[in-house]
N, C-alpha and C positions, 0 to 999 in steps of 0.2 A: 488544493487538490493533490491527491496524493502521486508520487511518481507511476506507480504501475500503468496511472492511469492516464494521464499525460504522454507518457513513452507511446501509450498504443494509439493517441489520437495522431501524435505527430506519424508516426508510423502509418495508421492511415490516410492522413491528407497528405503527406510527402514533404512534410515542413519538419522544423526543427523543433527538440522537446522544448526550447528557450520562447521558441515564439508563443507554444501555446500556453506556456505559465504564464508570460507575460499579458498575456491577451487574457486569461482565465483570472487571473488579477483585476483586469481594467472591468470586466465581466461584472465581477465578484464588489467591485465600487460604485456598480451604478450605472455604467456607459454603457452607451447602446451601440449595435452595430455598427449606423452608419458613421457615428463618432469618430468609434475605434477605427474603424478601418481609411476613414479621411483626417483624422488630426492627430493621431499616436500611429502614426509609419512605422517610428522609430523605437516604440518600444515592441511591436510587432513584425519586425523586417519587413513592411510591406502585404502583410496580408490582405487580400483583397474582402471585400463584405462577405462574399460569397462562403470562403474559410472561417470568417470571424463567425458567421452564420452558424457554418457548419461547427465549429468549435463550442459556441454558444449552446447550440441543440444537443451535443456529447456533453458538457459540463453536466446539463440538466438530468442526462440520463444515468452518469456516474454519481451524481449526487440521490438521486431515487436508487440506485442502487447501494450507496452506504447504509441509507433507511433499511433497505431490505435484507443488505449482511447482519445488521443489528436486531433485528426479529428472529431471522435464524439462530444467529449464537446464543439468542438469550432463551429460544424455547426448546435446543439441544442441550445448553447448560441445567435447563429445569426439569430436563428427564435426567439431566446427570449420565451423559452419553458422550460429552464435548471431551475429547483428546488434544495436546500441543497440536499434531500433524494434521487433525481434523480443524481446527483453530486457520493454522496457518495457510493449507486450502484453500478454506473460506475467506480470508482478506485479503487472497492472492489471486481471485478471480475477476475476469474481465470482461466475461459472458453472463450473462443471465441463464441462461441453457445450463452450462457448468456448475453454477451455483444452484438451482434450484436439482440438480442430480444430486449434489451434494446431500441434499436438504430431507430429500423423500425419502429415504427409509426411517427419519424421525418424525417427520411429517403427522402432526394427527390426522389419524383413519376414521372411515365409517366402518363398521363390520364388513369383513373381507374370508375368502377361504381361511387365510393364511392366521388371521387373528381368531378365528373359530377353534383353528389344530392346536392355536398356540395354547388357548384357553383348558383344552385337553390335555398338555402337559407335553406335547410332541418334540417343544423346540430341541429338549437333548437329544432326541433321535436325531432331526435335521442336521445340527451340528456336527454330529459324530459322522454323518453319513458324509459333510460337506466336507470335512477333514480327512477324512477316509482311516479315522481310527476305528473302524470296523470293515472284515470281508465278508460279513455276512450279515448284508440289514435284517433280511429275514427271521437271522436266528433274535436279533438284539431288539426287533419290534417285539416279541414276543413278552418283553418285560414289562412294556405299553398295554398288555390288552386288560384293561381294567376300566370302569366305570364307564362311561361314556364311549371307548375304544370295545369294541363289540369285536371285533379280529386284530392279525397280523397285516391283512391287505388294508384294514380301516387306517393300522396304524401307519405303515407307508406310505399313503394317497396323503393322510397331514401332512406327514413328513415333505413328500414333494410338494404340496401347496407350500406350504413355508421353505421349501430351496424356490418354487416358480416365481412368489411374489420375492425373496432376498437376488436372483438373478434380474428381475423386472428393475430393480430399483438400485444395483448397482453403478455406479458414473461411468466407468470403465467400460463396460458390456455394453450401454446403453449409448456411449459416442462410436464404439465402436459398428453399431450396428447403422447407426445413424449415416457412416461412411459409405458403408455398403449402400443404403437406400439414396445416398447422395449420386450416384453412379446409375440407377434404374431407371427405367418409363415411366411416366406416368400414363395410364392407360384410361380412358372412359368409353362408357358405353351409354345406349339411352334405360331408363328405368322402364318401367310398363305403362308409367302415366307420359314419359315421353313419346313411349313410341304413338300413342293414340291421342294428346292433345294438339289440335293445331297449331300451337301458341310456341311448340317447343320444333317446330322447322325451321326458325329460324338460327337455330344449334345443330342444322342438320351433317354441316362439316363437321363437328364432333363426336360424331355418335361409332365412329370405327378410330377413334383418333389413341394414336399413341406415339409417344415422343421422348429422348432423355429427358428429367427435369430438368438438368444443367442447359439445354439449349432449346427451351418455348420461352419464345418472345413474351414481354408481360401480358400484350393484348388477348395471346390465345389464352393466359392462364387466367385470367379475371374472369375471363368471358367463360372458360369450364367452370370456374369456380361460383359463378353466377347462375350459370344452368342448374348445377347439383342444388344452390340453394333454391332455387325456382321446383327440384323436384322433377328435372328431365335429364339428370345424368346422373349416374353413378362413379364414383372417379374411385380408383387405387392405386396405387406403384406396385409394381409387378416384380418386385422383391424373392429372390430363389429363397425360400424356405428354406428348404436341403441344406443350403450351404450356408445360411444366417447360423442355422442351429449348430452345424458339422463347425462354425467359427466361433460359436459361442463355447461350447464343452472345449474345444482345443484350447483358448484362453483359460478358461476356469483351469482344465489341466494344467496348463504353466505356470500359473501363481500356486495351486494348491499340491502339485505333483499327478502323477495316474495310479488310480484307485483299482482295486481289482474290479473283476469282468461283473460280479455281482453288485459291487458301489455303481460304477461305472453305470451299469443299467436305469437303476433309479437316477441317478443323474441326469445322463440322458433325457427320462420318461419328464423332469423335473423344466428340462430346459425346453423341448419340445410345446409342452403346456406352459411356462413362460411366457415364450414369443410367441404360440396361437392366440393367448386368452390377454396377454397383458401389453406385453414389449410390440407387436406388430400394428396394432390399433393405436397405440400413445405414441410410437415411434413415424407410422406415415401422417398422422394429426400433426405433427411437430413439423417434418419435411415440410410439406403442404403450405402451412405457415409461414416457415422461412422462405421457401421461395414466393409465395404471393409476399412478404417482407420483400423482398426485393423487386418485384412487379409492381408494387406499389411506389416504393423511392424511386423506379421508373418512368412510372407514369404520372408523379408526382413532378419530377424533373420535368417532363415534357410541358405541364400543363404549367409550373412555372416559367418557364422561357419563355412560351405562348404569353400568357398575361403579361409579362415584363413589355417584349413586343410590340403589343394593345396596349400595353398603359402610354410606352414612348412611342406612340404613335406621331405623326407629322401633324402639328397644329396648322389650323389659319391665322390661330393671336386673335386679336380686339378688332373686330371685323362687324361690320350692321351684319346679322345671318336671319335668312327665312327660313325656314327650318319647316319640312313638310312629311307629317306623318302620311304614308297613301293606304288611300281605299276604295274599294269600290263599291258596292252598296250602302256603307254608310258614310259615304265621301273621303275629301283629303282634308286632316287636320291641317290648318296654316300658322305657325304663329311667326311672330316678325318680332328680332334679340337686338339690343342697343349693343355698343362694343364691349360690356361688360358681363353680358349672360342675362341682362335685365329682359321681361318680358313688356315690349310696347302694346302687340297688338293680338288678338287671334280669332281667326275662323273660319267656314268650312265652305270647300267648294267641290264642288260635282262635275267633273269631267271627263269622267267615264260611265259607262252601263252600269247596270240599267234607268240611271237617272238621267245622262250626259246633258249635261246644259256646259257645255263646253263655251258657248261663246260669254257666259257669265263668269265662268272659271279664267279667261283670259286676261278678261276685263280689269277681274280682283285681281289676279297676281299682278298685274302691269301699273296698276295703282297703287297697291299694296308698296311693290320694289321703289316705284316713284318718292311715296309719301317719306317713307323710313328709310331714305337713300341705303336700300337692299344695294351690299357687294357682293354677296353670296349666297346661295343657295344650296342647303341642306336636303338630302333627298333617303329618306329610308326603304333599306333594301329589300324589304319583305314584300309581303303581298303586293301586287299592283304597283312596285317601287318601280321597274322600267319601265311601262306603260305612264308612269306622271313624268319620269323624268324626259322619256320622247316630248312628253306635252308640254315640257317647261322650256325646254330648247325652244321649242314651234312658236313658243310666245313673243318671242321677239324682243328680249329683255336688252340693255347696251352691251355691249359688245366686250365690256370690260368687270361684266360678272361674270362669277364663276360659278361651275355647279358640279355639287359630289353627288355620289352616292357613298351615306353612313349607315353603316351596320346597326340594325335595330336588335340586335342582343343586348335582352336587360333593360332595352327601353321600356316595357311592362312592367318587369318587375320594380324598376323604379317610380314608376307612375302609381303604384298601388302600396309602395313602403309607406312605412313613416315619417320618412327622408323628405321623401315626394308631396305628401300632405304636409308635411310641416313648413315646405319651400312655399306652397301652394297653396294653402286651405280654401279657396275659394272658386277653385280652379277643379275641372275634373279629371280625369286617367286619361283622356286622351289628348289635352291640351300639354299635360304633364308631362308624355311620354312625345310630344314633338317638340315642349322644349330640351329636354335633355336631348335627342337629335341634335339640336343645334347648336347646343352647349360640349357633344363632344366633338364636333369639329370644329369649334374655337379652341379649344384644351382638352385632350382626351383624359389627360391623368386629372382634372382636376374636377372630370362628371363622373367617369366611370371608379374612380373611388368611393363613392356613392353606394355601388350595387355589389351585391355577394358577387368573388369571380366565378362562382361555379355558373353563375346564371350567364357567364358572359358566351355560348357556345364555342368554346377554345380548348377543352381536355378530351381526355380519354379515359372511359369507365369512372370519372369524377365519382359518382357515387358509390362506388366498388372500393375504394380504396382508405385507408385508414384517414379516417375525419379528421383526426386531431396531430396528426403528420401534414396531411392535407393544408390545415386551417394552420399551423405553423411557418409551412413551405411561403403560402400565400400571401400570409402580413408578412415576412421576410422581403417578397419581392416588391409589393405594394409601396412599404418603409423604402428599401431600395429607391425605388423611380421617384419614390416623392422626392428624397432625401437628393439624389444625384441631380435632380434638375434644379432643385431649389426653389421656396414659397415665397410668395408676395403677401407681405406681412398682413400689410392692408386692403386687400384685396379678398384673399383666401377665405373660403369656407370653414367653419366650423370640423365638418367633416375631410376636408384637404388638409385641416391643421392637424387634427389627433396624429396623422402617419408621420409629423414631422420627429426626427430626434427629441425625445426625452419629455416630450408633449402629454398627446395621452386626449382621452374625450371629456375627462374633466377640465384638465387645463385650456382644451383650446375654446371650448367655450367661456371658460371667465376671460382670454383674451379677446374672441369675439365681444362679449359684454363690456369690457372694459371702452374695446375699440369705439363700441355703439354711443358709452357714456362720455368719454372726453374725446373725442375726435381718432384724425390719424395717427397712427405712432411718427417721431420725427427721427428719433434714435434708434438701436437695437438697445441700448441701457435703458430706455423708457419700460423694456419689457418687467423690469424688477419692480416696478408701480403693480406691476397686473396681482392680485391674494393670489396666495399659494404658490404663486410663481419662485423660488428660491434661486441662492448661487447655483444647485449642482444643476437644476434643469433648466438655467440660463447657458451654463457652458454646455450641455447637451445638444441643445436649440438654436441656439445664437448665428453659427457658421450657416444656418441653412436655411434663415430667413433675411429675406431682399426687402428694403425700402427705398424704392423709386425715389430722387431728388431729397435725398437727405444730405443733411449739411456735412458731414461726413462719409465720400463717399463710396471706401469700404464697408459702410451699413447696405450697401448695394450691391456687394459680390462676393465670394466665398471665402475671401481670409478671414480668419478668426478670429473676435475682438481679442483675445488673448494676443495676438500676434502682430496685432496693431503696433506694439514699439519697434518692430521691423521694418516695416514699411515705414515708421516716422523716420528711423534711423538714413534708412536706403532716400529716404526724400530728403533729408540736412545734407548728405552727405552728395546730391548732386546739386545743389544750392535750388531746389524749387518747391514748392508747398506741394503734401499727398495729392490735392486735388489736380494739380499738374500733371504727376505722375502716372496716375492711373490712366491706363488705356494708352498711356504715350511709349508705343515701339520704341523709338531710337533710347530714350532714355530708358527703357528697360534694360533693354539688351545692353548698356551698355554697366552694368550691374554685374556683380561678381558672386555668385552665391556661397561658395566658399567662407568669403569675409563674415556673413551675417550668422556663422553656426555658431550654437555659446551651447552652455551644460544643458539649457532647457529647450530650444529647438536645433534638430539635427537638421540633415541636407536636404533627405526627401521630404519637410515639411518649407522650408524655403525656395527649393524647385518649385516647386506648389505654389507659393503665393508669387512668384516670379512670373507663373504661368497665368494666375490667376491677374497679374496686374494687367497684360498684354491685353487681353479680354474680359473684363470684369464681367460677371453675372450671364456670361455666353450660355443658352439653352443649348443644349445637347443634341436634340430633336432634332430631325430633317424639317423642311420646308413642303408645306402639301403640295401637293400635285393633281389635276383634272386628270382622270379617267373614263374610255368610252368604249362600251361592248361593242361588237360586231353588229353593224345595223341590220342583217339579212338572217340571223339569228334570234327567233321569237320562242321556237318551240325543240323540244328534244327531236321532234322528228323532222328537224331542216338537219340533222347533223349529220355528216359523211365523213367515213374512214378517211386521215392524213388531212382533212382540214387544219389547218392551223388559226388561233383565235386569241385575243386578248383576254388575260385573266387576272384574277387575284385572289393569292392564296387567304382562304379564311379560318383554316384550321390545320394544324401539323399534328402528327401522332406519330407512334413511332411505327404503323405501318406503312403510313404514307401520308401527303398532303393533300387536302381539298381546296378546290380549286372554284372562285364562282366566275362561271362565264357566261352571268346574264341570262341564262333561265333559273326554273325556281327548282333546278337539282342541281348542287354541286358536281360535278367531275372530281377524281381521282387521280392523283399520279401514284403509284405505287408505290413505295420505298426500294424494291427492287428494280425499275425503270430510273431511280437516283442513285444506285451505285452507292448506298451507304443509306445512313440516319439520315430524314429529312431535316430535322431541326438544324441540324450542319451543312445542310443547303441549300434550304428555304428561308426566308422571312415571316410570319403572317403580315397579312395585309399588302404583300410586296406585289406591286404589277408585273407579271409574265406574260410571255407567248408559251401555247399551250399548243399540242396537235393532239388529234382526234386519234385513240386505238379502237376504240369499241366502241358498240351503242347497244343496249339493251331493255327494248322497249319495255319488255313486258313488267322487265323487274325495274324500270325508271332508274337504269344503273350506265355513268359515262365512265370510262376507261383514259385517261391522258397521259402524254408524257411531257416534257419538257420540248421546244420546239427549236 
């Protein structure tokens, strides 16, 4: 990758130009994120996934744009227009914006004013005027009035078409303008179909709104920007005209000199029509852009931390789970999970209106938890989900089950995928969508990898925002959680395998296959048996797949078979076999990491497995926890000002966090009642105390703060 461009990455992450070569190298060989950023410390200083991420996604984008310097210079070289100074420009640009000003005045046109006058023969008038080797265009059109030039005023009005489109399309004039409009409001208003469709009230805070662009949060701009596509707003930056124009001619002045009062004029008239008809429309389309660009990397941050959060959520582990979709007129789906996610049993019972056979519903579940020695119970939060879980309590289960409440986002859209029929084919949407209930509170990262995260209700304007930023941001974090907690080789999903390092959906199904055809894996080396499997996506893979009770028992925790002569070395060297070692504190500690650094592993990869000896294979995860709403709280209208109540956030955004406190509307805490960014001081899913600010019936809207 070439310097210019390195220099500006490092410069924007705040790292050194060395780390990102080196990382843009490891990149450039094949390695993946979580790799690079857990077993090459040292050729990185330490960059976190998150950096390598971010460095990964700039590679990609300077790399599309050498493509794109190389179409420019070859279709400037082929008007035969290309200059050294023009050359060197263009291979020195680091902006897309810059490069493509560069580009448009060679740019092939459709018919334009400007190509009309030119066809006329006007361009040496234009010239002469632009140069101001004429003080009198008047008299000098008059040389122009020929064929298709019917006057002196015919031949002027070309003449400024061809200076309005040569000012449109200069780089200079055009960032400069850019600046200005970087400093203005952006203003909306409602169009005539807003003001008269009902559909567009709820944009009704927009409709008088104006604000710097530099300081609307991303939510307000997505959401204007969503109105105008809906057709209930009109949006513009409120740009001074006067003074864009009054800074445009001054410029031109400085480069070109000042032209008398007659040049002067037509210039003027040149550049006014300019920015009316060309520069003011391409110019606030561009602003616009950029800033929803960055409303979207906002909102794109948001909704990855969000997912990351959900994915590392607190497991229960290998637990029997009952797992209970709820309903009330078409009952509560039941199914009953072995400690492995396997399905034993399922079916449906009626314990609520208008069917309530409640004492049949008691019966089964008391039987059910008996039979399949149930230790927990799974309970979905949606419709009817606190009405079953009062009645699951009431049942009288022993005293040492446990019972959640899991979030049913996504539980549909997994029960009707492919995913879902292919786990299940026998089985239908609703037996499907209670088992994955019960499957994500045994391991959340290893169901909800399953379902698109947009489906999982955790973003903000998710579908507003650029898809393929989006769909980048999200297997970044997904790879992340998989990669940081680490896969049980033998155990793991097809679909948990793809997000592993250097995997992929074809690999991990011939692993699955593999796995199906000769048994359990015994080794991580067993993996090089798997087709297709090779060296590089062995060493890709290898550190961040676990095999339970393998005769080697670093195949069980995060060092890297590569690394394996380390730990042999550090085990001769206190006179006891690896398997001794691992997990044994005193004889860790009493290890010197220093000693073990050679040309090919440095410090921070020995810290690392020094750490990693202490605790072999330790999940990262919190431990679940029983949560229980306010029993005297059924409906929005029990709720009173300064209550305070047990909550849990289910969604962060950057206005504020949602809060479920057991009815079926969310509460709010505001972002300004947090004194800053939620995501920096909320968790999702983290249990709060919440108090009551408002209640607003009509619009079914709670007000909270922190309590």
């Amino acid at each position: 990758m070439k310097k210019i461009y390195t220099d500006h990455i490092a410069k924007t992450l705040g790292v050194h130009t060395w780390q990102v070569e080196n990382c843009a190298e490891l990149i450039a060989d094949g390695c993946t994120v979580p790799f690079i950023s857990r077993y090459r410390k040292e050729r990185t200083g330490g960059l976190t996934d998150v950096e390598v991420s971010e460095i990964k996604h700039y590679t990609e984008v300077f790399e599309e744009m050498e493509r794109r310097k190389d179409t420019v210079i070859k279709t400037i070289e082929e008007a035969g227009a290309m200059t050294p100074g023009l050359r060197k420009e263009i291979e020195s640009c680091i902006s897309s914006t810059a490069l493509e000003d560069l580009y448009l005045p060679f740019r092939p046109k459709r018919k334009t004013r400007a190509t009309v006058a030119e066809a006329k023969g006007l361009k040496p008038l234009a010239d002469a005027i632009w140069a101001h080797t004429v003080s009198r265009p008047s008299e000098e059109a008059k040389k122009y009035v020929k064929g298709e030039v019917s006057c002196v005023e015919d031949a002027l009005q070309g003449a400024r078409d061809i200076l309005a489109e040569r000012i449109s399309e200069t780089a200079a004039l055009r960032e400069s303008v850019r600046g200005i409009y970087r400093t203005r409001r952006v203003v909306s208003k409602p169009t005539k179909r807003g003001q008269s469709d009902p559909e567009a009230r709820k944009y009704n805070s927009y409709f008088t709104f104006s604000r710097p662009i530099k300081d609307i949060p991303s939510y307000n701009l997505l959401a204007i920007l969503r109105a105008e596509n809906e057709g209930f707003l009109s949006v513009s930056i409120d740009a001074d005209k006067e003074g864009c124009c009054k800074k445009i001619y001054y410029e031109i002045c400085q480069k070109n000199g000042y032209p008398s009062k007659e040049t002067g004029n037509e210039i003027r008239e040149a550049v006014e029509d300019g920015y009316s008809r060309l520069l003011e429309p391409s110019i606030t389309g561009e602003i616009l852009r950029e800033a929803k660009e960055k409303a979207d990397i906002d909102s794109i941050r948001v909704f990855g931390e969000n997912l990351r959060q959900l994915l590392l959520a607190a497991p229960v582990g290998q637990k029997r789970v009952m797992a209970i979709d709820p309903g009330f007129r078409t009952g509560c789906k039941v199914v009953c999970l072995d400690g492995q996610g396997n399905l034993l049993h399922n079916e449906t019972i009626y314990p609520h209106p208008p069917v309530s056979k409640k004492i049949q519903a008691i019966t089964a579940v008391a039987d059910m938890a008996e039979r399949y020695g149930i230790e927990v119970v799974a309970i979905g939060s949606g419709t009817a989900g606190r009405e079953t879980e009062d009645f699951v309590r009431k049942v009288g289960l022993p005293a040492d089950v446990k019972i959640f409440s899991v979030s049913e986002d996504g539980a549909s859209v997994y029960s009707a995928s492919d995913v879902g029929r292919e786990e299940f084919p026998e089985y239908d949407v609703t037996v499907r969508g209670a088992v994955s209930i019960g499957r994500r509170l045994m391991d959340p990262l290893s169901e909800l990898v399953k379902i698109d995260p947009k489906s999982l209700g955790v973003g903000q304007y998710q579908h507003d925002v650029d898809q393929n930023l989006l769909r980048e941001k999200l297997d970044d974090v997904v790879e992340s959680c998989v990669n940081s907690v680490g896969v049980n080789l033998n155990t793991a999903s097809p679909y948990l395998l793809r997000y592993v390092s250097g995997i992929g959906p074809a690999l991990s199904k011939s692993i699955v296959d593999y796995r199906a055809s000769n048994g359990a894996f015994k080794a991580r080396r067993d993996l090089l048996k798997v087709p297709r499997l090779g060296e590089k996506a062995f060493q890709q893979c290898a550190g961040f797949l676990r095999i339970q009770g393998a005769e080697n028992p670093l195949d069980n925790s995060a060092v890297h078979p590569e690394a394996y002569g380390i730990v042999d070395r550090m085990a001769k060297d206190l006179g006891m076999p690896v398997s001794q070692l691992v997990g044994n504190e005193e004889a860790v500690k009493r290890l010197q990491a220093e000693k073990y650094v050679d040309g090919t592993f440095g410090l921070p990869t020995v810290r690392d497995i020094l750490k990693e000896l202490l605790k072999p294979g330790l999940d990262p995860r919190e431990e679940a926890e029983e949560f229980s709403f306010a029993d005297d709280i059924r409906d929005i209208s029990d709720l009173r000002q300064g209550m305070e109540l047990p909550g849990i956030v289910t969604n962060i955004t950057s206005f504020g966090a949602f809060v479920d406190i057991g009815l079926h509307e969310n509460g709010l805490i505001h972002a300004s009642r947090l004194g800053g960014d939620p995501s920096k001081k909320l968790r999702l899913r983290q249990k709060i105390t919440v108090s009551v600010v408002s209640v607003d019936l009509e619009r079914n809207r709670i007000g909270l703060r922190l309590a």
